[in-house]
C-alpha positions as CSV (number, residue, x, y, z in Angstrom):
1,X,82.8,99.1,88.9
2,X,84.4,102.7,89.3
3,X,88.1,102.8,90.9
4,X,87.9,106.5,91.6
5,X,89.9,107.9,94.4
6,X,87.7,110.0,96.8
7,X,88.7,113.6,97.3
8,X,89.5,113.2,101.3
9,X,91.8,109.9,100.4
10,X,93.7,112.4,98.2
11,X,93.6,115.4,99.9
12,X,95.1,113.0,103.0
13,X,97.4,111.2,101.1
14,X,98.8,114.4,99.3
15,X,99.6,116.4,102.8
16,X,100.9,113.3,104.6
17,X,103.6,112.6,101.2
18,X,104.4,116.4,101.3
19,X,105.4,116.5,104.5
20,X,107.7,113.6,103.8
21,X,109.2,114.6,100.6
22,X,110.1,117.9,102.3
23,X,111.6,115.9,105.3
24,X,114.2,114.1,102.7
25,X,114.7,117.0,100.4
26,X,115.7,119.1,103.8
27,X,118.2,115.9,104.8
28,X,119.9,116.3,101.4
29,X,120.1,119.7,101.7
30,X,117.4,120.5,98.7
31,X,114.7,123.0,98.6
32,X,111.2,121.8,98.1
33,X,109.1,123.5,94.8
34,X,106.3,123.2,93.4
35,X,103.8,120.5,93.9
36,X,100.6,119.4,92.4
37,X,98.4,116.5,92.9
38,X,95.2,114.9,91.0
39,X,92.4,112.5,91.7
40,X,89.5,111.0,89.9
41,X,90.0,107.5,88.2
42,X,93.9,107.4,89.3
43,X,95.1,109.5,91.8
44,X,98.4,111.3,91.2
45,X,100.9,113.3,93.3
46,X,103.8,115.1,91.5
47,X,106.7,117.6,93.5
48,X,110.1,119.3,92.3
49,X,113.0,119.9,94.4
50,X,115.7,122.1,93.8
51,X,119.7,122.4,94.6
52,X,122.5,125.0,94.1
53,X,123.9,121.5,92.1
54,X,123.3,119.0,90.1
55,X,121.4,115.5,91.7
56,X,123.5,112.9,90.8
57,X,122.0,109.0,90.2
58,X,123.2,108.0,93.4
59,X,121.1,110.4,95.2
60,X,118.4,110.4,93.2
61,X,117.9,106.6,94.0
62,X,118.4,107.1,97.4
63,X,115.5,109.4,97.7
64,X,113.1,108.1,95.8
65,X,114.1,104.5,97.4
66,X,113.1,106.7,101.2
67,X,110.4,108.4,99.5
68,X,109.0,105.2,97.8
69,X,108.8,103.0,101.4
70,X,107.1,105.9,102.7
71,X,104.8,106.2,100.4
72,X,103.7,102.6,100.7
73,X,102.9,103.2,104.2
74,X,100.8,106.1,104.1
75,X,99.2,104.2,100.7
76,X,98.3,101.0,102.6
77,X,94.9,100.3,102.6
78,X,93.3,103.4,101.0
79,X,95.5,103.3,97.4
80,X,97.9,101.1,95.5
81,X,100.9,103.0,94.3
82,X,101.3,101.4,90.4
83,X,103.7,103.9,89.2
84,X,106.6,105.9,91.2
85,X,108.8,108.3,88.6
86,X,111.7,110.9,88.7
87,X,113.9,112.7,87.1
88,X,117.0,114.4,88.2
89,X,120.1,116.7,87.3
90,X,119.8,120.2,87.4
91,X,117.1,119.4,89.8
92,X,114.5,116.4,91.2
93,X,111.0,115.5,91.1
94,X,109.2,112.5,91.7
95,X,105.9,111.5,90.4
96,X,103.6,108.5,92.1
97,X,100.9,107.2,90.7
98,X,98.0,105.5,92.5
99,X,94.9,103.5,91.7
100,X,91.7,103.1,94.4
101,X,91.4,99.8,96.1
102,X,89.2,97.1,95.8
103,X,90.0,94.3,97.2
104,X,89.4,90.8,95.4
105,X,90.9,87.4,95.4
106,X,94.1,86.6,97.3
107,X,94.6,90.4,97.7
108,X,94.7,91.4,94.4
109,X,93.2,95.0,93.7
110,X,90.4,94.6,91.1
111,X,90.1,98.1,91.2
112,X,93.9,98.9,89.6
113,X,94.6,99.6,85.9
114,X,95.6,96.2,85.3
115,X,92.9,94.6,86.3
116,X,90.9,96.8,84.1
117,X,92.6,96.5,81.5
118,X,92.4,92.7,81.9
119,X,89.0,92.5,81.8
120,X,88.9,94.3,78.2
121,X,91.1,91.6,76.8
122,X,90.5,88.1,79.2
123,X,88.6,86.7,75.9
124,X,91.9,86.5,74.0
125,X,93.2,84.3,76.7
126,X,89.9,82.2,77.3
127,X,90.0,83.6,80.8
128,X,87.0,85.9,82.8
129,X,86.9,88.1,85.1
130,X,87.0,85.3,87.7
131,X,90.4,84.6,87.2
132,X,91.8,87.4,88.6
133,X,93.5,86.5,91.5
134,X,94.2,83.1,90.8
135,X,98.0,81.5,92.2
136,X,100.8,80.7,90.3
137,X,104.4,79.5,91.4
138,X,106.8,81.6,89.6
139,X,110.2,80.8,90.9
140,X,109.4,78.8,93.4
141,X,107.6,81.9,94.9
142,X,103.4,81.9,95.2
143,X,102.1,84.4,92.3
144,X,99.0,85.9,91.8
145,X,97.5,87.1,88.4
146,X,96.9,90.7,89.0
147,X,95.7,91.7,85.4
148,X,97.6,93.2,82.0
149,X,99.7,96.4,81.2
150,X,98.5,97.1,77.4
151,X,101.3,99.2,76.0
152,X,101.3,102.4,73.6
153,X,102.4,100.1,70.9
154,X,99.9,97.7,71.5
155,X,102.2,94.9,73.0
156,X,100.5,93.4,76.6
157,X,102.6,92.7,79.5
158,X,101.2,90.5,82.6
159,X,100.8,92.1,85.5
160,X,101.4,89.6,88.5
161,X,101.2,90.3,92.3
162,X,103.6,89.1,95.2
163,X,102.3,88.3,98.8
164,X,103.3,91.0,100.0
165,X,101.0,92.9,97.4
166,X,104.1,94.3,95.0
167,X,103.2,94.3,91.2
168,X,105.4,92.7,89.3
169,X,105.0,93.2,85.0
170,X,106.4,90.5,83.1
171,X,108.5,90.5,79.8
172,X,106.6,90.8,76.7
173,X,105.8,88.0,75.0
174,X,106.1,85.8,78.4
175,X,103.9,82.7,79.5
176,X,102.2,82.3,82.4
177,X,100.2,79.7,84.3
178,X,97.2,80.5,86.1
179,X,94.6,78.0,87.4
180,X,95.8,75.7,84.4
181,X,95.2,78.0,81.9
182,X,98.2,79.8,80.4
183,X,98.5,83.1,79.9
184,X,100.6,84.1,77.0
185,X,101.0,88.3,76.6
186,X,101.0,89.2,72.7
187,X,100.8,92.0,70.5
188,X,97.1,93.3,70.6
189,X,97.7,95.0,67.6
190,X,95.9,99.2,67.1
């Protein structure tokens, strides 16, 4: 199963976000820079902003929070945003991260990162494939298992999805139930 972003999604996708990170850099009075976006197995779209001062937190959050909701929109349907970072100060740039979609399950996207990185390690929790997908109530609010995170260090956070299709990654070392069977994320070791 290949989650590979197609070059007219991305090529879409990246003029449609340009267009609106210049519109909120140009309402905060910053001047757009450079920009670059890839595509393959993740798609990702990356752009600098500059100012005559520094961004402070404030506005930095408030940007990205416009930039973010955007985003989502033009995303829906074609990609899943898993990652949106920035950094700020002397200037701003904002990085968003995107797998393909492949819809599974309650909605869950068996095409993201997670779920692929799920399906290398299901075996340690006596789960499959299958099990992607499956509800949970977490809070009193309906879950759904979306896959794992495996960290740099080897530690494995779950990866669970609202209705509304947000991906949520749980503490290290939390427990889950799915379909009866409990998830636990652990150390994976190297």
């Amino acid at each position: 199963m290949s989650n590979a972003v197609e070059k007219s999604v991305a090529s879409e996708t990246s003029t449609a976000l340009l267009a609106v990170c210049k519109e909120v850099f140009r309402a905060h009075g910053l001047v757009a820079g450079k920009t670059s976006s890839k595509y393959g197995d993740l798609y990702q779209f990356k752009t600098e902003a500059f100012c005559n001062d520094s961004v402070s937190r404030d506005l930095a959050k408030r940007m990205t929070e416009e930039i973010e909701a955007e985003a989502r929109k033009i995303c829906q349907g074609k990609l899943q945003i898993s990652q949106v970072s920035t950094k700020y100060g002397e200037g701003y740039s904002i990085t968003i991260k995107a797998d393909g979609i492949e819809l599974g399950q309650n909605g869950v996207n068996l095409a993201s990162r997670y779920a692929q990185d799920f399906r290398m390690t299901a075996w340690r929790y006596e789960m499959s494939d299958a099990d992607l997908g499956k509800e949970a109530l977490i809070n009193g609010k309906k879950m759904f298992l979306a896959g794992v995170e495996i960290k740099r260090n080897g530690n494995v956070r779950i990866a669970i999805q609202d209705e509304q299709g947000n991906i949520l990654l749980g503490a290290e070392n939390s427990i889950v139930r799915f379909g009866g069977k409990a998830v636990q994320t652990i150390t994976v070791g190297r």
